[in-house]
N, CA, C and O atoms as a CHARMM CRD file, in Angstrom:
* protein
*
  268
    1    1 UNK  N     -3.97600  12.70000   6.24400 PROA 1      0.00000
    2    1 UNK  CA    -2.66000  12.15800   6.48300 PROA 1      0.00000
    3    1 UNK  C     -2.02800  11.75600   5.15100 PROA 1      0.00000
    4    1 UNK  O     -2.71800  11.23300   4.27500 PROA 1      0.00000
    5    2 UNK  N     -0.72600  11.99400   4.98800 PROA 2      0.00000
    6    2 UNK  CA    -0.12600  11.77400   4.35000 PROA 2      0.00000
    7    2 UNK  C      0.35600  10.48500   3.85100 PROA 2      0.00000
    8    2 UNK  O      1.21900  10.02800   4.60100 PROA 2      0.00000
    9    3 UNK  N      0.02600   9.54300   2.57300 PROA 3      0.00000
   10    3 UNK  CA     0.69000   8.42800   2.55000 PROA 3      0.00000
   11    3 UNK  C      2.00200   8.07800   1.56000 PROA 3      0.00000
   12    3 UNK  O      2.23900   8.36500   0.38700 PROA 3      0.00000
   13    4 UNK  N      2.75900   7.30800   2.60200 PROA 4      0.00000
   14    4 UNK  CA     4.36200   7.20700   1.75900 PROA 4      0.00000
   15    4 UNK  C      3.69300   5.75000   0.84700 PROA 4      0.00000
   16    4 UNK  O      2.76700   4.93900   0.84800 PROA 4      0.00000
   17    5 UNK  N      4.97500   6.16400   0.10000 PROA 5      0.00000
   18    5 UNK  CA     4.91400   4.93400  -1.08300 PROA 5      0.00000
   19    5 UNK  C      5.93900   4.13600  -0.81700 PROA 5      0.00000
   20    5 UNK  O      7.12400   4.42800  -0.65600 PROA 5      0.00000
   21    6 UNK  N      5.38000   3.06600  -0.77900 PROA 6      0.00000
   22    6 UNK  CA     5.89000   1.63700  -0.22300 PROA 6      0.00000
   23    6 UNK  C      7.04100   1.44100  -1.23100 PROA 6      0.00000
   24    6 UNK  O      6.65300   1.31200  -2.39200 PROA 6      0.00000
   25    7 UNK  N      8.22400   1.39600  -1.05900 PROA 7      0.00000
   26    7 UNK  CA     9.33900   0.72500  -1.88600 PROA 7      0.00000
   27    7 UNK  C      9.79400  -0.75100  -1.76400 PROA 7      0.00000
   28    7 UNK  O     10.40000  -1.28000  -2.69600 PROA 7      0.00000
   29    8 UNK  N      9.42200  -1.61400  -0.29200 PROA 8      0.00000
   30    8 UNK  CA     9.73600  -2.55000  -0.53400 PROA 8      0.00000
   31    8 UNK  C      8.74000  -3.41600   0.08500 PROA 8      0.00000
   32    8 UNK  O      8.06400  -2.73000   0.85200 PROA 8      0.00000
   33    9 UNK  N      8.50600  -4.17300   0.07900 PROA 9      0.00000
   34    9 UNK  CA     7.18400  -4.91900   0.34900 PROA 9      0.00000
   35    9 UNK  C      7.73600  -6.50900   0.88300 PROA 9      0.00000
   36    9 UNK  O      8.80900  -7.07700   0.67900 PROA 9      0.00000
   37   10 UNK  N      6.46000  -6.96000   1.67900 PROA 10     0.00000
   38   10 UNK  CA     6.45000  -8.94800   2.07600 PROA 10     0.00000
   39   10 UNK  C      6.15800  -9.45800   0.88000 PROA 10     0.00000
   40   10 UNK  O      6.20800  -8.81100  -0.16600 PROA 10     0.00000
   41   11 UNK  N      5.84600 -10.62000   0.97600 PROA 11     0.00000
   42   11 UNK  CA     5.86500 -11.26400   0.33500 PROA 11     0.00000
   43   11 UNK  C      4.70500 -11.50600  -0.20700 PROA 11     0.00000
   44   11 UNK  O      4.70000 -11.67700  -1.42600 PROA 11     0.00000
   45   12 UNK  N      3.67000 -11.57100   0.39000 PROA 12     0.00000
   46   12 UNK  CA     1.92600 -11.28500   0.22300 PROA 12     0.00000
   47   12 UNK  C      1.89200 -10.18000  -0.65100 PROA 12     0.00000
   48   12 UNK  O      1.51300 -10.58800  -1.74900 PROA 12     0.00000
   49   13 UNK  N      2.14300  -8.81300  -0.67200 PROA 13     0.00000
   50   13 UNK  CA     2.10500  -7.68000  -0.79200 PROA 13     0.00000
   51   13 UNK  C      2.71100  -7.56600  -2.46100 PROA 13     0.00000
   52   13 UNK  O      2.18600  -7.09400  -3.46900 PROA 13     0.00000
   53   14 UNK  N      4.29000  -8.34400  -2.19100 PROA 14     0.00000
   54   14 UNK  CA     4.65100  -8.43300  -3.67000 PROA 14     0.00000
   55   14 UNK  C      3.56900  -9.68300  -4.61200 PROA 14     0.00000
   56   14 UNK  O      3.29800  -9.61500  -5.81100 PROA 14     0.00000
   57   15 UNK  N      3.18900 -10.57600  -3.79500 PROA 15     0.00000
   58   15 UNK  CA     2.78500 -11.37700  -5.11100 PROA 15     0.00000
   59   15 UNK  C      1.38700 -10.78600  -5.39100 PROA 15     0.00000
   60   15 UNK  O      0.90600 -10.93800  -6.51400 PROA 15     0.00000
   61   16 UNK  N      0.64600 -10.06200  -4.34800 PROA 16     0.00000
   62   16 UNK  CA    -0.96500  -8.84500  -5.01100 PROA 16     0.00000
   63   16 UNK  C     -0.22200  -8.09700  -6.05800 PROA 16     0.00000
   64   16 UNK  O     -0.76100  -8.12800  -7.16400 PROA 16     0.00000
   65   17 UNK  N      0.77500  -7.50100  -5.97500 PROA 17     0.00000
   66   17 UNK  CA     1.29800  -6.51300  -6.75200 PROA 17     0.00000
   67   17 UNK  C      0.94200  -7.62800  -8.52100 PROA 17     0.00000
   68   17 UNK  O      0.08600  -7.25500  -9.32300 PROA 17     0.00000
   69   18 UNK  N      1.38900  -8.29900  -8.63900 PROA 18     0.00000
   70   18 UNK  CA     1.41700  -9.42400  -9.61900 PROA 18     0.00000
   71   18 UNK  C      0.26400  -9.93800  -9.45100 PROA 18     0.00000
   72   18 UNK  O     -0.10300 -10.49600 -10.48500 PROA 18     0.00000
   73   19 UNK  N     -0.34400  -9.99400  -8.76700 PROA 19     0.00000
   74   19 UNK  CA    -1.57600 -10.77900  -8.99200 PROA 19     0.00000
   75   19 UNK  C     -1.79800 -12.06400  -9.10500 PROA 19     0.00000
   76   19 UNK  O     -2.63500 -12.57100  -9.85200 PROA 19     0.00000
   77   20 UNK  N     -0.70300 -12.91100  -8.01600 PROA 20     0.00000
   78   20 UNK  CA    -0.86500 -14.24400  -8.15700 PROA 20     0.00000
   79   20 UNK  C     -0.97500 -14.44200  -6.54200 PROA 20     0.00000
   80   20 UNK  O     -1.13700 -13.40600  -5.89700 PROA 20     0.00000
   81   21 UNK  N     -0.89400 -15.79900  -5.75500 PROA 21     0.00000
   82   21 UNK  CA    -1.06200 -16.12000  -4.57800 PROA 21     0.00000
   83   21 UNK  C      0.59000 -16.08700  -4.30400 PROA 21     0.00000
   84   21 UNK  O      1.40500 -16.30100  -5.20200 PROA 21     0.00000
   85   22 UNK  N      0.92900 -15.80200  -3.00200 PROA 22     0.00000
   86   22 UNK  CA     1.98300 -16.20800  -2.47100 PROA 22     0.00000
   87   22 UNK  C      2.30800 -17.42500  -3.16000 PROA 22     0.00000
   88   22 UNK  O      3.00200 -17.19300  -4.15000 PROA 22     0.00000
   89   23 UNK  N      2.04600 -18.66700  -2.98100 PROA 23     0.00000
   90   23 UNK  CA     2.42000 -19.88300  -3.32800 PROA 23     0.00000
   91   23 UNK  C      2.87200 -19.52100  -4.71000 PROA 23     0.00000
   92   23 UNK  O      4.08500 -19.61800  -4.89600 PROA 23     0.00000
   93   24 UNK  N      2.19900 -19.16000  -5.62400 PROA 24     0.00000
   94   24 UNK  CA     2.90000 -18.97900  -6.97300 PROA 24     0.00000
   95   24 UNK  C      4.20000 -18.36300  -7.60900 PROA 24     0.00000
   96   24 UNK  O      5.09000 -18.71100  -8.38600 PROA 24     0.00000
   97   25 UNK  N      3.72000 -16.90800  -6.63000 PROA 25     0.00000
   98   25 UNK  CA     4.67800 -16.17600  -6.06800 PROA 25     0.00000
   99   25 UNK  C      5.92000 -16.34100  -5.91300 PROA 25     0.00000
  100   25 UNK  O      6.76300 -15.70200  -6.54200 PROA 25     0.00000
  101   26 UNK  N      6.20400 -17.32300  -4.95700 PROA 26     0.00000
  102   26 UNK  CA     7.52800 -18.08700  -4.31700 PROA 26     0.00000
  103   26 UNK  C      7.77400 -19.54100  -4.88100 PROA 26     0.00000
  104   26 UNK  O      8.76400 -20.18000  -4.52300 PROA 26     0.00000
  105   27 UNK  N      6.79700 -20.08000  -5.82400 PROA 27     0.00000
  106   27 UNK  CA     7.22000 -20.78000  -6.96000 PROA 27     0.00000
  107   27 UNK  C      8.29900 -20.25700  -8.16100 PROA 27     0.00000
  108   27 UNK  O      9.38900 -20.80100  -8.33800 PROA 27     0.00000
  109   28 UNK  N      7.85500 -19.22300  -8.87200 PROA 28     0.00000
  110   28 UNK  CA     8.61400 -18.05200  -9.55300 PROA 28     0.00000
  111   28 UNK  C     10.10800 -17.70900  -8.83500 PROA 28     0.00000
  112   28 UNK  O     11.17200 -17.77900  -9.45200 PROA 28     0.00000
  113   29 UNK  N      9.99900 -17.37500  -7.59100 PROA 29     0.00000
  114   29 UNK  CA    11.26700 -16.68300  -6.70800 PROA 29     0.00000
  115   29 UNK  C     12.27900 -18.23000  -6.89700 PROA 29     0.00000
  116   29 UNK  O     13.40400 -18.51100  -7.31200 PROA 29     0.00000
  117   30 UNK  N     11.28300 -18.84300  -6.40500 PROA 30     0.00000
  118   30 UNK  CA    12.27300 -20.71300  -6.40000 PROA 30     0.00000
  119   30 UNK  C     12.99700 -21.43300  -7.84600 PROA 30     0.00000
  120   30 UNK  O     13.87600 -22.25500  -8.10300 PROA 30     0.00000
  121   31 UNK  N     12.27700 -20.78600  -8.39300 PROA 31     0.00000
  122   31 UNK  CA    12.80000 -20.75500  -9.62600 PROA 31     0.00000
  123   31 UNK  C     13.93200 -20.25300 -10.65200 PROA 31     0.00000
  124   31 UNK  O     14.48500 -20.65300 -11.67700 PROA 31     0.00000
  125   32 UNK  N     13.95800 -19.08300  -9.73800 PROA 32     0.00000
  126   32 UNK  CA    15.29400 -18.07200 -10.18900 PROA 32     0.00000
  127   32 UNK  C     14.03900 -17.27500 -11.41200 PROA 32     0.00000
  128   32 UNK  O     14.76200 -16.67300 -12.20700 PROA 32     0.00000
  129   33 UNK  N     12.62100 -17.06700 -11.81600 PROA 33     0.00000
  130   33 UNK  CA    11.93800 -16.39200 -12.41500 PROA 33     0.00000
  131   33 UNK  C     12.12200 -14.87800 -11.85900 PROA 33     0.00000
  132   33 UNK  O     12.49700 -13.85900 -12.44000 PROA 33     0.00000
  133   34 UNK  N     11.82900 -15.04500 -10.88400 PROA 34     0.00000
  134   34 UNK  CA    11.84400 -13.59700 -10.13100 PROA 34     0.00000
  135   34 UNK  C     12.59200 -13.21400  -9.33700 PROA 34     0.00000
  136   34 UNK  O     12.88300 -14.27900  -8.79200 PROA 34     0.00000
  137   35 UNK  N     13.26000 -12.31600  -8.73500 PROA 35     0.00000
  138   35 UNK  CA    14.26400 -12.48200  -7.81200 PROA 35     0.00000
  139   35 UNK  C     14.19700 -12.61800  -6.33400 PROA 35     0.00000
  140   35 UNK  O     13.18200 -12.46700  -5.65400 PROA 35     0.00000
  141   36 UNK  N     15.43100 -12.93200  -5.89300 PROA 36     0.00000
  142   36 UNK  CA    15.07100 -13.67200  -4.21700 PROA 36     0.00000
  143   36 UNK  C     14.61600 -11.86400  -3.70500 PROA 36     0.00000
  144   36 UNK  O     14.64100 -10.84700  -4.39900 PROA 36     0.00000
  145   37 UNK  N     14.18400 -12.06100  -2.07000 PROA 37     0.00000
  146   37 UNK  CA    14.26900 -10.61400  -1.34900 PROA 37     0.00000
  147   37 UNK  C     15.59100 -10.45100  -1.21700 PROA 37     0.00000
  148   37 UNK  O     16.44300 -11.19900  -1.69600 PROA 37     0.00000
  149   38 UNK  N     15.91100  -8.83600  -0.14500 PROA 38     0.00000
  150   38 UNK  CA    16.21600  -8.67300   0.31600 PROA 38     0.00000
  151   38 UNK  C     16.45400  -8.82000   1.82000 PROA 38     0.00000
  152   38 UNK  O     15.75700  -9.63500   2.42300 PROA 38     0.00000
  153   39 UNK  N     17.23100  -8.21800   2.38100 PROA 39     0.00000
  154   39 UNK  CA    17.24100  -8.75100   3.79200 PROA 39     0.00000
  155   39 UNK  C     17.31500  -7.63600   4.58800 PROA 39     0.00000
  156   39 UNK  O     18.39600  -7.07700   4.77100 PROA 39     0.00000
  157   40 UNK  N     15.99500  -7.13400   5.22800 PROA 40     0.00000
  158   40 UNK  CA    16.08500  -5.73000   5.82300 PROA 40     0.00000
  159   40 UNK  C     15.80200  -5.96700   7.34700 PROA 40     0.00000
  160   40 UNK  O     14.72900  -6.25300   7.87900 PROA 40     0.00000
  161   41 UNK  N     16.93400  -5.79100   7.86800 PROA 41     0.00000
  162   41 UNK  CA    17.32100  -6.51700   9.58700 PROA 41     0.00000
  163   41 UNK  C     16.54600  -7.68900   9.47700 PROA 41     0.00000
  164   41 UNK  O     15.72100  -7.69700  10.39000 PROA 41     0.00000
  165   42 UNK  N     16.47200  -8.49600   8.89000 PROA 42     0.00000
  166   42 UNK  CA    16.57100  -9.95100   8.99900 PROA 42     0.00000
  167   42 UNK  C     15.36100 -10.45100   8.24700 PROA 42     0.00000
  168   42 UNK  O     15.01900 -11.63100   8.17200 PROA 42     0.00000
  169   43 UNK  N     14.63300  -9.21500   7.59500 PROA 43     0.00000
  170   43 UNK  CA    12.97400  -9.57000   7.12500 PROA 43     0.00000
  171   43 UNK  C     13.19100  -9.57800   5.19800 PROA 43     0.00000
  172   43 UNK  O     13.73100  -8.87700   4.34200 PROA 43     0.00000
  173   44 UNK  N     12.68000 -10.38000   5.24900 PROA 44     0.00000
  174   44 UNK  CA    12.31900 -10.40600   3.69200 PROA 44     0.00000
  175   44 UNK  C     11.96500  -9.25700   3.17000 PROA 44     0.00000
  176   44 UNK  O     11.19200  -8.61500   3.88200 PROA 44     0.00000
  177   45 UNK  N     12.33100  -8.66000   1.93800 PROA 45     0.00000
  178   45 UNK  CA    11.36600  -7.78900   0.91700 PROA 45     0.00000
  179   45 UNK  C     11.79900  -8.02500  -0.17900 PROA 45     0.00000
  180   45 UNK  O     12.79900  -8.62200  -0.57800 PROA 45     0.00000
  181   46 UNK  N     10.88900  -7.46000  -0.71300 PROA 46     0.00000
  182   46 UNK  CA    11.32800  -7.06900  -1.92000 PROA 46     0.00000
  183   46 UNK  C     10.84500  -5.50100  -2.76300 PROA 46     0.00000
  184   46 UNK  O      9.81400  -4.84700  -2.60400 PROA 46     0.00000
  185   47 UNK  N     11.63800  -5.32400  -3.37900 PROA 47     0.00000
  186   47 UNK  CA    11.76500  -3.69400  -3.99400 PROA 47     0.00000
  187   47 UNK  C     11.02000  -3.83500  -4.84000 PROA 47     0.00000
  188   47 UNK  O     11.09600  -4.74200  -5.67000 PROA 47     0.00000
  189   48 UNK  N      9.76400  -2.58500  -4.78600 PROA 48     0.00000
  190   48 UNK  CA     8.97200  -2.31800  -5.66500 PROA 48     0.00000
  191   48 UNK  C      9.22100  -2.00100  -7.37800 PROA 48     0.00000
  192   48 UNK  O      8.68500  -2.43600  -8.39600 PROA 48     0.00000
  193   49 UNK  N     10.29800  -1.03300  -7.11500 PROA 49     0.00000
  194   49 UNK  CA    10.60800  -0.65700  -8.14500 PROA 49     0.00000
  195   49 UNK  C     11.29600  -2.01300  -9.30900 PROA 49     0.00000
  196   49 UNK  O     11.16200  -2.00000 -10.53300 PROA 49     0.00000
  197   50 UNK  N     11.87400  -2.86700  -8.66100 PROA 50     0.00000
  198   50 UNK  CA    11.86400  -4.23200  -9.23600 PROA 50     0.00000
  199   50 UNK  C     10.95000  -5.04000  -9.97900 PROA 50     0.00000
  200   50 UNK  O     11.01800  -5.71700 -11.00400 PROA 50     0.00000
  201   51 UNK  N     10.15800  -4.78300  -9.21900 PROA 51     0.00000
  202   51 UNK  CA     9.04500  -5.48100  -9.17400 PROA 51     0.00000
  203   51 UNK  C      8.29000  -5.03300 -10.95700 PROA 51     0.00000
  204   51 UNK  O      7.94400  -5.65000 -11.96500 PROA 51     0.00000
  205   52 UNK  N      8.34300  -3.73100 -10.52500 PROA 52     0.00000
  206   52 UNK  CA     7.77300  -2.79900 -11.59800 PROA 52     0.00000
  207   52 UNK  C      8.58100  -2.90700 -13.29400 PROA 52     0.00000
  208   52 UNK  O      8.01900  -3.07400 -14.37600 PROA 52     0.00000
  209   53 UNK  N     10.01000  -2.74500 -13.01100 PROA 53     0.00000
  210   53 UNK  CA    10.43900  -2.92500 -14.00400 PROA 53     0.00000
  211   53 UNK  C     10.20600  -4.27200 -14.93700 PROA 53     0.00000
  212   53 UNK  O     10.12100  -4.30600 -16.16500 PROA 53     0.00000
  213   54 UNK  N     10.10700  -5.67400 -13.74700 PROA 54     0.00000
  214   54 UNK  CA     9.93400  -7.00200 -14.51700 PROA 54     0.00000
  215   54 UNK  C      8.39900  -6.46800 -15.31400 PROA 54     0.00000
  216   54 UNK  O      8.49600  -6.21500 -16.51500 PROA 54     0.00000
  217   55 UNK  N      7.28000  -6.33600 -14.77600 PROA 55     0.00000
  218   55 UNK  CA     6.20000  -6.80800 -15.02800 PROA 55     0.00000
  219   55 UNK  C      6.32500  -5.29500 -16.59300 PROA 55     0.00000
  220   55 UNK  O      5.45300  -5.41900 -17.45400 PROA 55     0.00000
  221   56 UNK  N      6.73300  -4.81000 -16.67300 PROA 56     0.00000
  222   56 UNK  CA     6.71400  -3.75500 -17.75600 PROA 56     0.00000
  223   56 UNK  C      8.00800  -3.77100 -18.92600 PROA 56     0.00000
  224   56 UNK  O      8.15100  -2.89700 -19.78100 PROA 56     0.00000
  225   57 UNK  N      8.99500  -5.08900 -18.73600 PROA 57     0.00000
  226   57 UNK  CA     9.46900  -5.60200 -19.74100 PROA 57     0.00000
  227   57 UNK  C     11.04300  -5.22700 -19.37200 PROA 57     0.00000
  228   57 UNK  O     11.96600  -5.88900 -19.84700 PROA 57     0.00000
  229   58 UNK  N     11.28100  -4.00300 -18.40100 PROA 58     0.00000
  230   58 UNK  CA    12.34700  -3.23700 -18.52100 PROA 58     0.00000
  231   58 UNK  C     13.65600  -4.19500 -17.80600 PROA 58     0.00000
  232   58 UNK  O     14.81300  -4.03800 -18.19600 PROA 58     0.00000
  233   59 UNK  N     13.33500  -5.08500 -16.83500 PROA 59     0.00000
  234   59 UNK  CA    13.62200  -5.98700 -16.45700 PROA 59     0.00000
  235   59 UNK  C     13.53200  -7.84600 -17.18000 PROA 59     0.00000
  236   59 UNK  O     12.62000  -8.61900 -16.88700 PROA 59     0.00000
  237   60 UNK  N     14.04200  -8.00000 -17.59200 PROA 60     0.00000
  238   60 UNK  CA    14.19300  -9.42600 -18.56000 PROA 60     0.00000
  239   60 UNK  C     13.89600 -10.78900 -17.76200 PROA 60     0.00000
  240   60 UNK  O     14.69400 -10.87300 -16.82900 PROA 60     0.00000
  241   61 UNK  N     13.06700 -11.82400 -17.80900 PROA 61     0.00000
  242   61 UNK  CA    13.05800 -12.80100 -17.07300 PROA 61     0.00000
  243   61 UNK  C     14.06700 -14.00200 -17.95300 PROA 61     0.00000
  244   61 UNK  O     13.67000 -14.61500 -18.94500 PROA 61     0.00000
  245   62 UNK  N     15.31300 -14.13900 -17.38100 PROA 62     0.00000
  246   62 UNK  CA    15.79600 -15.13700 -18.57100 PROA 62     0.00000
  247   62 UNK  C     16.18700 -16.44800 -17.63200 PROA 62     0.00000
  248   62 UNK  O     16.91800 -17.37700 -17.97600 PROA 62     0.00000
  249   63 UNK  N     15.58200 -16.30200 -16.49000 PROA 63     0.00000
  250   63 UNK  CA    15.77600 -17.24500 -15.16400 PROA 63     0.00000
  251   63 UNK  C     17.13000 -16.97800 -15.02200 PROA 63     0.00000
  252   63 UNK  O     17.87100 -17.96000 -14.98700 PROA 63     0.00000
  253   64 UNK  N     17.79500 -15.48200 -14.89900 PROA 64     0.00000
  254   64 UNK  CA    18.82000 -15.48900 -14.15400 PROA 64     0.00000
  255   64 UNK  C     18.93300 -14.56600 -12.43200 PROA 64     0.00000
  256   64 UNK  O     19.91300 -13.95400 -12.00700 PROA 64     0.00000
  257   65 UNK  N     18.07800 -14.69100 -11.99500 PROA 65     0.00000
  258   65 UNK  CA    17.61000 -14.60600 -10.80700 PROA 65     0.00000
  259   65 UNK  C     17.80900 -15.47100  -9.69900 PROA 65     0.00000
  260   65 UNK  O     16.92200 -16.22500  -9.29700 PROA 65     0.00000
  261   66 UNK  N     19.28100 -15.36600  -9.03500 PROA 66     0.00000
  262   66 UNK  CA    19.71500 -16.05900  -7.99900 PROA 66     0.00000
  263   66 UNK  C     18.84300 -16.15900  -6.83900 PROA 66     0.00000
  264   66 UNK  O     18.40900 -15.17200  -6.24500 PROA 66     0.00000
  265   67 UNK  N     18.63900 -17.14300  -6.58400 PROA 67     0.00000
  266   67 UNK  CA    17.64000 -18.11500  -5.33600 PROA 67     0.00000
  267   67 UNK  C     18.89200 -18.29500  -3.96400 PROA 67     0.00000
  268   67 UNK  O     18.59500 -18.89900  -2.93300 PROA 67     0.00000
């Protein structure tokens, strides 16, 4: 079977991606460090490719990341 590649992820899912606990996770997001989700019919995510760009520099953390 074929597997798709996840573009947007929970919240668990994004903070493994990073490698911290949820709690830290959504410390960072609360912060304006990382950015809030999205809202996909009413569920949190967040975009991988986001995700990817912060942790590889291409994306800037200057805490301007609206909460």
């Amino acid at each position: 079977m074929r597997r798709h590649e996840q573009i947007a992820v929970r919240e668990r899912t994004a903070a493994a991606m990073l490698d911290m606990t949820p709690a830290e996770f959504r410390r960072l997001v609360d912060g304006g460090h990382l950015p809030p989700p999205k809202s996909i019919g009413g569920l949190p995510r967040w975009e991988t490719s986001t995700l990817r760009r912060i942790i590889s520099g291409e994306a800037a953390d200057d805490g301007d990341f609206e909460t």
